[in-house]
Structures are given as C-alpha cells and as structure tokens.
C-alpha positions as CSV (number, residue, x, y, z in Angstrom):
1,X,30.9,-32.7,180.3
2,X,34.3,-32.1,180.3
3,X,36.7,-33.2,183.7
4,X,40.2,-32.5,184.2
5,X,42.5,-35.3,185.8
6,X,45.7,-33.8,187.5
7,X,48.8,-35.6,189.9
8,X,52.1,-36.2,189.6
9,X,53.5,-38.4,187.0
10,X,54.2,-41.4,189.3
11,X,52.6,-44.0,189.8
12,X,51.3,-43.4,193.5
13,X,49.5,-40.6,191.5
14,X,48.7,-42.1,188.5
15,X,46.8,-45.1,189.0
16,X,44.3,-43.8,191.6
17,X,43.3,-41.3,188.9
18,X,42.7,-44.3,186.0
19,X,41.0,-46.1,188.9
20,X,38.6,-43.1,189.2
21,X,38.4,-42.4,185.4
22,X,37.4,-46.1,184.7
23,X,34.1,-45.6,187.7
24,X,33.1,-42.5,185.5
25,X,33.1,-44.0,182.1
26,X,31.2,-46.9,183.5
27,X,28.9,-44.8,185.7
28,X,27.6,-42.8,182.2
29,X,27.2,-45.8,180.5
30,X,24.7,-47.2,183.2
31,X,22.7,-43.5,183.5
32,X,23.2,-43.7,179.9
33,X,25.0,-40.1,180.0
34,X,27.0,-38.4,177.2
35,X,29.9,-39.8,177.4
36,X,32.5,-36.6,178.8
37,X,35.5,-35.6,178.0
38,X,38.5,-36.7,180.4
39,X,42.2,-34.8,180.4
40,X,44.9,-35.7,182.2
41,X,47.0,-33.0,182.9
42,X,50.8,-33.6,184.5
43,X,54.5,-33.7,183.2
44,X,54.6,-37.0,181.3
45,X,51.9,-39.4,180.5
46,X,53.4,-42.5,182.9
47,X,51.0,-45.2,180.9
48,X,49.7,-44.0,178.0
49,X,48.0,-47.8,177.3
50,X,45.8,-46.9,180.5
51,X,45.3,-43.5,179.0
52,X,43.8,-44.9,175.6
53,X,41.7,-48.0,177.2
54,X,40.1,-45.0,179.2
55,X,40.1,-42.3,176.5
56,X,41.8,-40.1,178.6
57,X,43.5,-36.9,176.6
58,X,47.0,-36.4,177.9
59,X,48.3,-32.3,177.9
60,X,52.2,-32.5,179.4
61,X,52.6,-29.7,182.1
62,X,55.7,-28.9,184.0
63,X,56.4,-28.0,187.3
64,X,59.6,-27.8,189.9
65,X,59.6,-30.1,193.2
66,X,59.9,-28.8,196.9
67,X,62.3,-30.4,198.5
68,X,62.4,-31.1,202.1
69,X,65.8,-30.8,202.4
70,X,68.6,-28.3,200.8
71,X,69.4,-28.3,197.4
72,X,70.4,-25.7,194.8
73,X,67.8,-27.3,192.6
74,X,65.1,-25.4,194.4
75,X,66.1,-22.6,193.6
76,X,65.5,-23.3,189.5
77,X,62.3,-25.2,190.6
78,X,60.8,-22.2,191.3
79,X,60.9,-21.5,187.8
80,X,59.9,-24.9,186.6
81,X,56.6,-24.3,189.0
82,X,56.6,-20.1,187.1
83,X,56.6,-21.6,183.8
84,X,54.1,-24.6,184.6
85,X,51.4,-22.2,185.8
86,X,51.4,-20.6,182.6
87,X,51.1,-23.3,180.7
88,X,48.4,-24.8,182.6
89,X,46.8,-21.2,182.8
90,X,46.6,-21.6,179.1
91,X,45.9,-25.5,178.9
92,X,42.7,-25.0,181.5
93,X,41.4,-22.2,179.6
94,X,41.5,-24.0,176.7
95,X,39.6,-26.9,177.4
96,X,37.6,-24.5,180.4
97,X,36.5,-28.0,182.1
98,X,33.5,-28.5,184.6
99,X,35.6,-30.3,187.2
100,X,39.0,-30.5,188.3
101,X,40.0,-34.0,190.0
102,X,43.3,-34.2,191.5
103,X,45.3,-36.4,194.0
104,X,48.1,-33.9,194.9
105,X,51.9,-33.5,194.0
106,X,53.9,-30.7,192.9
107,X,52.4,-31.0,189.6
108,X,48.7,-30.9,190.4
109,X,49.5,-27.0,191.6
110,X,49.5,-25.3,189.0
111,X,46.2,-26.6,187.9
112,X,44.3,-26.2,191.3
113,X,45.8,-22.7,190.9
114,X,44.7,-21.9,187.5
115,X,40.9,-23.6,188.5
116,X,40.9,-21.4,191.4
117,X,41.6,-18.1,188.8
118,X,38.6,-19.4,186.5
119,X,36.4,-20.7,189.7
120,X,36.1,-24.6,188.6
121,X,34.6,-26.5,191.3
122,X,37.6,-28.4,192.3
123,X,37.5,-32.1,194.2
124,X,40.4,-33.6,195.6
125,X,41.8,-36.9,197.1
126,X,44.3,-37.3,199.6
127,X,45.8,-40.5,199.6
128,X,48.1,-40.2,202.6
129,X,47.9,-40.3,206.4
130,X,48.8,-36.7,206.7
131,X,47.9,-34.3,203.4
132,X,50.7,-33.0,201.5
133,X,51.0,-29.8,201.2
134,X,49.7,-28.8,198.0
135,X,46.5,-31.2,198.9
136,X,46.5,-28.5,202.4
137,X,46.5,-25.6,200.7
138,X,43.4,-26.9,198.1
139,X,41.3,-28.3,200.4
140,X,40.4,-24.6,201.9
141,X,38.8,-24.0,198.3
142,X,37.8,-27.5,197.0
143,X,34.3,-28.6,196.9
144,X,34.8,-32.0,198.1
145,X,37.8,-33.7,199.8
146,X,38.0,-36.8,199.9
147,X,40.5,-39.4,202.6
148,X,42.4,-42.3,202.1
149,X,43.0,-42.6,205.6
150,X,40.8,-41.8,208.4
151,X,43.1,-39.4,210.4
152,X,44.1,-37.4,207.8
153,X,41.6,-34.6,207.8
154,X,42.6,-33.7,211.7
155,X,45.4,-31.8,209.4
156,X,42.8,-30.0,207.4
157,X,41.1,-26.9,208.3
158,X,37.9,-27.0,206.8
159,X,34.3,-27.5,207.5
160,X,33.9,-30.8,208.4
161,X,31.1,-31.7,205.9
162,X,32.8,-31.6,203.1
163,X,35.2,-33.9,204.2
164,X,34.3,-37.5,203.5
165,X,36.8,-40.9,204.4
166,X,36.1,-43.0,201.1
167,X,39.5,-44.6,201.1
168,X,42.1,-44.8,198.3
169,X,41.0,-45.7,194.7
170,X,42.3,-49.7,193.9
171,X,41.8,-50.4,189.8
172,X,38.3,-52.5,189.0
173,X,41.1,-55.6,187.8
174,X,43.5,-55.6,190.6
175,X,40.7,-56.0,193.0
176,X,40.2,-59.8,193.0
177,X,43.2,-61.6,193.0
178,X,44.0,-65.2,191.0
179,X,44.9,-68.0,192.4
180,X,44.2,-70.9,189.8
181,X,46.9,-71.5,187.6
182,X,49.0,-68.9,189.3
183,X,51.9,-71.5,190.3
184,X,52.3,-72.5,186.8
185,X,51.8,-69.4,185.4
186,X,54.7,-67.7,187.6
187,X,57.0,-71.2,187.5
188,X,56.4,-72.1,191.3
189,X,55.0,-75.2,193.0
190,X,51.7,-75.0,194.9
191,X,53.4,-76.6,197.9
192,X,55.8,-74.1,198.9
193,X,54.7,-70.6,200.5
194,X,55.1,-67.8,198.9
195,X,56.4,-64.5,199.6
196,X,55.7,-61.1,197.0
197,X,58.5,-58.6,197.5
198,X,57.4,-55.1,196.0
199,X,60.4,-52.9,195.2
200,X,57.9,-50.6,193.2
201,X,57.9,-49.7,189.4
202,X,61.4,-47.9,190.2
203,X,62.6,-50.7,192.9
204,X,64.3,-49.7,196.1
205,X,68.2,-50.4,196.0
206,X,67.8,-51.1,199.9
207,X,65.1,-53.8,199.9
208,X,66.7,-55.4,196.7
209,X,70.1,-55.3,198.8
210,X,68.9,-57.0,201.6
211,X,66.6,-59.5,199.4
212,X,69.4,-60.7,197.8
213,X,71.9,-60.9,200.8
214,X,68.8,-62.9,202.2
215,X,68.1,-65.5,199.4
216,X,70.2,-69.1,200.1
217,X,68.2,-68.9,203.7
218,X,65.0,-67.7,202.5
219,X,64.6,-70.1,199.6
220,X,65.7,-73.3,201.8
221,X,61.7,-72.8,202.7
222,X,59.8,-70.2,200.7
223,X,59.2,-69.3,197.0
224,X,60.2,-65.8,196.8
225,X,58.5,-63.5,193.5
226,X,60.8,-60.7,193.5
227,X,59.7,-57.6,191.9
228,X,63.3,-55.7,191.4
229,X,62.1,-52.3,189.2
230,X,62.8,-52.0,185.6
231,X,65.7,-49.5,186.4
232,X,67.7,-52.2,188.4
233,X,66.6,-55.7,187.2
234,X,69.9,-56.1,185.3
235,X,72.2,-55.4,188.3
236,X,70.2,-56.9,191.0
237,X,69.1,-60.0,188.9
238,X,72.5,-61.0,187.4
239,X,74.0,-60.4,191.4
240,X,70.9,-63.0,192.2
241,X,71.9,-65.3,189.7
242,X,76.1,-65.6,191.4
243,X,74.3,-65.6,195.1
244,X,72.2,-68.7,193.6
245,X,74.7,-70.3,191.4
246,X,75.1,-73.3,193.3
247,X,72.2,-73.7,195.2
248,X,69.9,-76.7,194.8
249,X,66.8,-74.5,195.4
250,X,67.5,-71.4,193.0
251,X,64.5,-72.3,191.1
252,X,62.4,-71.1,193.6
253,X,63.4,-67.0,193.0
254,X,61.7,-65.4,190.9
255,X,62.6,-62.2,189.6
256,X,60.5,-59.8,187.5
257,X,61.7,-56.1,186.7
258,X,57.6,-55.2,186.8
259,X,54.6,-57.4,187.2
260,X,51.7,-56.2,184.8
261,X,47.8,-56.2,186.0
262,X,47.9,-60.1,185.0
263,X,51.6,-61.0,186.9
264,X,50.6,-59.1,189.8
265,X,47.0,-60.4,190.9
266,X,48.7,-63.9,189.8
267,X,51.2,-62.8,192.2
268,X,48.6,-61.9,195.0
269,X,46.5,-65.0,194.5
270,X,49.7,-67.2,195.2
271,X,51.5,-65.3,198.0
272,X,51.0,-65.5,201.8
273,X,53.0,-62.6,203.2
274,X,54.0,-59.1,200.6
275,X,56.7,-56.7,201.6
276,X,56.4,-53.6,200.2
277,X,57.5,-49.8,200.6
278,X,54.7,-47.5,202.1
279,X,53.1,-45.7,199.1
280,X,49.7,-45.3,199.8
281,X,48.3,-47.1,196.6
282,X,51.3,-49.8,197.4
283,X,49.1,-50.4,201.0
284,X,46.0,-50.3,199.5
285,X,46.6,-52.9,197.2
286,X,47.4,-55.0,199.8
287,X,44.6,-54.0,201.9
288,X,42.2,-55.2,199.0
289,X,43.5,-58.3,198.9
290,X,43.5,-58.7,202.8
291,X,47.1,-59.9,202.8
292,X,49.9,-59.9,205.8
293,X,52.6,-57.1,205.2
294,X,55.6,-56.0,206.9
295,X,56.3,-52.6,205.3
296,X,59.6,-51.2,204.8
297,X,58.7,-47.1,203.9
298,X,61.2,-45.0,202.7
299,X,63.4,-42.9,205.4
300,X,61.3,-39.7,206.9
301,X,64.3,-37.2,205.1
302,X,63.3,-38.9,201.4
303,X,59.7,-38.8,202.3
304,X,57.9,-37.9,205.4
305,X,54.5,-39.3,204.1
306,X,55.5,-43.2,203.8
307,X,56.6,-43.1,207.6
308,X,53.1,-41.9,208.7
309,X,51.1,-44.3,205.9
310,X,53.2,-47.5,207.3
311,X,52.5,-46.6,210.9
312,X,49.0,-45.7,210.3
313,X,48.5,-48.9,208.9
314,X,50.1,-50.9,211.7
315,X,48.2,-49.5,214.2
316,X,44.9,-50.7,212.7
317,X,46.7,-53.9,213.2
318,X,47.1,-54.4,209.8
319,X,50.9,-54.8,209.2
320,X,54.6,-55.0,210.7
321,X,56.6,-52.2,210.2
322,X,60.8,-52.1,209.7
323,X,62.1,-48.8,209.0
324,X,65.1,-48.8,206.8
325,X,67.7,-47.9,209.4
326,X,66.9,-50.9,211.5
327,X,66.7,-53.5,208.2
328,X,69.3,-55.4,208.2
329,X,69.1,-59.3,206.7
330,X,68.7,-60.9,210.0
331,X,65.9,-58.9,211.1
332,X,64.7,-59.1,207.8
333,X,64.8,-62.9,208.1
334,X,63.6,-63.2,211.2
335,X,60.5,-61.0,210.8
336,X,59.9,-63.5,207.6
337,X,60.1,-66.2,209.7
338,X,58.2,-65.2,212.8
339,X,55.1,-64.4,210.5
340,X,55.6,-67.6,208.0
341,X,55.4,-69.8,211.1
342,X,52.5,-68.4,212.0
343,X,49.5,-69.0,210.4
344,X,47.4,-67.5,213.7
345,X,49.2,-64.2,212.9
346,X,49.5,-63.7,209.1
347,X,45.5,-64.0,209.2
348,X,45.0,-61.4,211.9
349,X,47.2,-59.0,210.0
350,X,45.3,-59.7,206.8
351,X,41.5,-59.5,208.3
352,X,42.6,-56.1,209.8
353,X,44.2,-55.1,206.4
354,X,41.1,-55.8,204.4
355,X,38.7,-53.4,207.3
356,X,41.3,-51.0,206.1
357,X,40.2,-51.6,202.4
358,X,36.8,-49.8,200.7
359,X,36.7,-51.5,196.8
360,X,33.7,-48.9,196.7
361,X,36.2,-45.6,196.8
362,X,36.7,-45.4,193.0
363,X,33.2,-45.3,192.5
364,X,32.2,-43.2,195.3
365,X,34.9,-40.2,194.2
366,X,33.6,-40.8,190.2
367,X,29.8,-40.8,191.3
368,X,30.5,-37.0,193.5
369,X,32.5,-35.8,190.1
370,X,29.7,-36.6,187.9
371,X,27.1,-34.8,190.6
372,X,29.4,-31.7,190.7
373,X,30.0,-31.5,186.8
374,X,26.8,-31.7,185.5
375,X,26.0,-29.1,188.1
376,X,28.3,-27.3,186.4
377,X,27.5,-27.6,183.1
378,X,24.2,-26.1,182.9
C-alpha cells in the first residue's frame, strides 16, 4: 500500500498531514496490516524530524503561488506551477501510489493534477471556513472530502454524500495539555494568570508590536509566554528587554522564538486566555484544549481565509475577534482585561471552543484512506 501526502510547505499544511500519517501507522499496526509506504510530496520538507518518527519519504516539488493581489511575480509563477507539474507528473508515476491525501495550497496542484491524469482515487481535507481554490477545483473529482468547518462545503458543488465534516486533524501529543510542573518548567509562578500569545512559527510583526508596546501594563497583573517566531526573536526580544529594563515585574515575560510539542502543551496547561492569528490548525489547537481566544487573523488582502476561520469561530461562541486595523494597544489591553476579569466569560468561550473540537478527525481521515487504498490495491 503505498499513499501520497501533498500541501504546502507551511505549517498550517504540514502538521494536519503528520497528524493524519501518525492515525495510519497506528491504525495498521492494530489490524495488523502491512505496514504502507507514505510520501510526502511539496517544495521543502518543513520538519523533516516529524517526517522520520513517521517514516514519511520526502520528494521536493515546486510550484508558483496565486496571488490575490498584483504582482509581476505571477507572471513567472506560472512557470514555477509549468515546471512543478512535470516533475510531479514524473514523481507520481514513479511511485504510482493507491491514494493521494492532500490538504490544499498551491503546491498540492500539481499532484491532484497529475493523480487526476493516472485516475488515483484522490481524498482531500479542507481545513478552512470557505475552500481554497485549489481544494474547489479537487473536490469535483475527489473520492472523499473531508471539513474542518461545518459551513464550508455550502462553497462546494458536489454530491452531498461524499462530503463528510470531521474537523481539522490536531497531532495525538498536543491533544492533552500539561499542567503539572508547567510553572517551573516555563519560569512562572502558579499564582499569576497566564496569557499564551501565538505569533506563529514565522511571528506576526503586528501582534509582536503591540505585545511589546503592551508589556509594563500587562505584566503589573499577568504572566505573559510570548511566542515571537524564530525570524524575529532577536529584534522583538532585545526591544522587550529596553521596554522591561527597569521594571520590577520583567520576570514575568517570557519570550520563546518557537515552543516545541513539550513548551507548547506546558504552555496550554498553564495559560488561561491564547491570542493567536487565525490559521485553521492555529484555532484548532485551541479548540482541543477548550481554551478562551481573542483572534487577531491576518488582513483579508494577505489572506482572505483567516478572516472567515476567526469569524466562523466567533460565531459558535467560541472566541473574540480584533481585526488588525482596529488593534491598537489599548484595545488590545482592554480586551485582555475585560476577559481576565472574568472568569464567567473565559469559560463560556472555552466550552464553546472545545464543541468546536473533534480529537477523532485524524483518525477518522486515516481510517477512509486505508478503506480507499486497499480498495485500490487489489
């Protein structure tokens, strides 16, 4: 049995994929299966330590981004995308799997192109409120599609019954969070609350900006674990350190340029209120570990699909949204402290976040790929 993992190389993309991969090799070693052969297929290999734990086989694509607003760049895309279907054209047929899993992006087109030439049943997941548009176009020739978000398949037109809401795949070991230990593990005191602020793997200049210009009135009450990015720590740590300098209380930042599997469920187990961008694996995180949110997502010009996730999400009552045009560091405080002050409120937004959650997706999405590609095979 061989399956083909395909999405872009972030990790939005990524991790939903491992999350599925890691249901699959469990699921064969219960039905005591031959163990299949995974590839993942995109333009770089984004955590190639996930990739061995999993024996996943990385093959480096290429293709051009689309984007949604003018750019010369494009225009040589186009080739980028020309030159990536023929790779993948020769990559698929190499390796001629029995099912193609992917979870969209510019990269993933190629090979739902290529599996469409060479008719390999195809499933795929959409992880955001509305489907993008390479997710669109594959779901009117996928076997499966699966949801992340209950409305999204009003976008789709297909048949109805091949459209399933399982929600978005969380990893097996960021599903519980840790608590014990967490303070001392992190440096904090177990008598302060504690705020998790998730600029993502790349950070978000904005948040970060406001964070910091935040910081001698958030810390008078709260512990703050900062997650900056690894591309920004240096700048936006060292301007930490000058805002702190003289304050009595600076011990109570904490500032991380990426929180690994152990920092972050630490993280999670510790903190009473996240803010976080609007990726959809970024809000379903949170949902898992039924946590309070307000969710900054990134302007609709950048990217239309964080917008719609955050919004989605706060109408199942699950989280307050600021868009980045209104965030300025007193609304930014003052959301803090509206929700921090009350404990009423953070735990209505955090039971509402975890009905948003299914821990079962992973699973779910492995078990129909198994079905599907021992179909195939014989």
């Amino acid at each position: 049995m061989k399956i083909l993992l395909a999405g872009g190389g972030s990790g939005g993309h990524f991790y939903p994929l491992i999350a599925v991969a890691e249901q699959i090799n469990e699921i064969v070693k219960q039905d005591k299966l031959i163990k299949p052969e995974i590839f993942y297929l995109s333009d770089r290999p984004y955590d190639k330590k996930k990739l061995f734990e999993n024996d996943i086989t990385f093959k480096k694509i290429s293709a051009g981004k689309v984007r949604r607003y003018f750019s010369i760049l494009n225009f040589f895309d186009l080739f980028k995308t020309g030159w990536g279907f023929i790779k993948s054209f020769f990559v698929v047929f190499s390796i001629f799997p029995d099912i193609v899993f992917s979870n969209g992006g510019n990269v993933s087109f190629p090979v739902l192109l290529t599996a469409r030439i060479f008719r390999i049943p195809v499933i795929i997941h959409i992880s955001d409120s509305v489907p993008g548009r390479t997710n669109a176009w594959a779901a009117k020739f996928a076997r499966k599609v699966s949801l992340g978000f209950p409305g999204a398949g009003e976008f789709l037109k297909v048949k109805k019954e091949k459209v399933a809401v399982l929600g978005n795949p969380v990893r097996k070991e960021l599903m519980q969070t840790l608590s014990e230990g967490a303070a001392e593990f992190l440096g904090l005191s177990n008598s302060i609350p504690t705020i998790l602020i998730l600029g993502g793997s790349y950070g978000s200049a904005m948040i970060n900006e406001r964070v910091i210009d935040a910081l001698p009135e958030l810390i008078e009450k709260y512990q703050i674990i900062h997650q900056i990015g690894k591309a920004s720590f240096d700048e936006v740590n060292n301007r930490a350190k000058i805002v702190l300098e003289n304050n009595e209380y600076k011990e109570r930042y904490k500032s991380f340029p990426y929180l690994n599997t152990l920092g972050m469920k630490m993280a999670a187990g510790i903190t009473e209120l996240v803010i976080s961008r609007a990726g959809a694996g970024s809000i379903s995180e949170i949902a898992t570990w039924g946590l309070p949110s307000i969710i900054i997502p990134i302007p609709e010009k950048v990217s239309s699909d964080q917008i719609k996730n955050a919004f989605a999400f706060a109408r199942m009552g699950a989280a307050v949204v600021i868009q980045q045009e209104n965030l300025t560091t007193s609304i930014l405080v003052s959301e803090i402290n509206r929700l921090m002050e009350s404990e009423e409120k953070r735990k209505e937004l955090g039971d509402n976040a975890k009905k948003f959650a299914k821990p079962d997706s992973a699973q779910k999405i492995a078990r129909g790929i198994i079905n599907i590609a021992l179909e195939h095979e014989k």
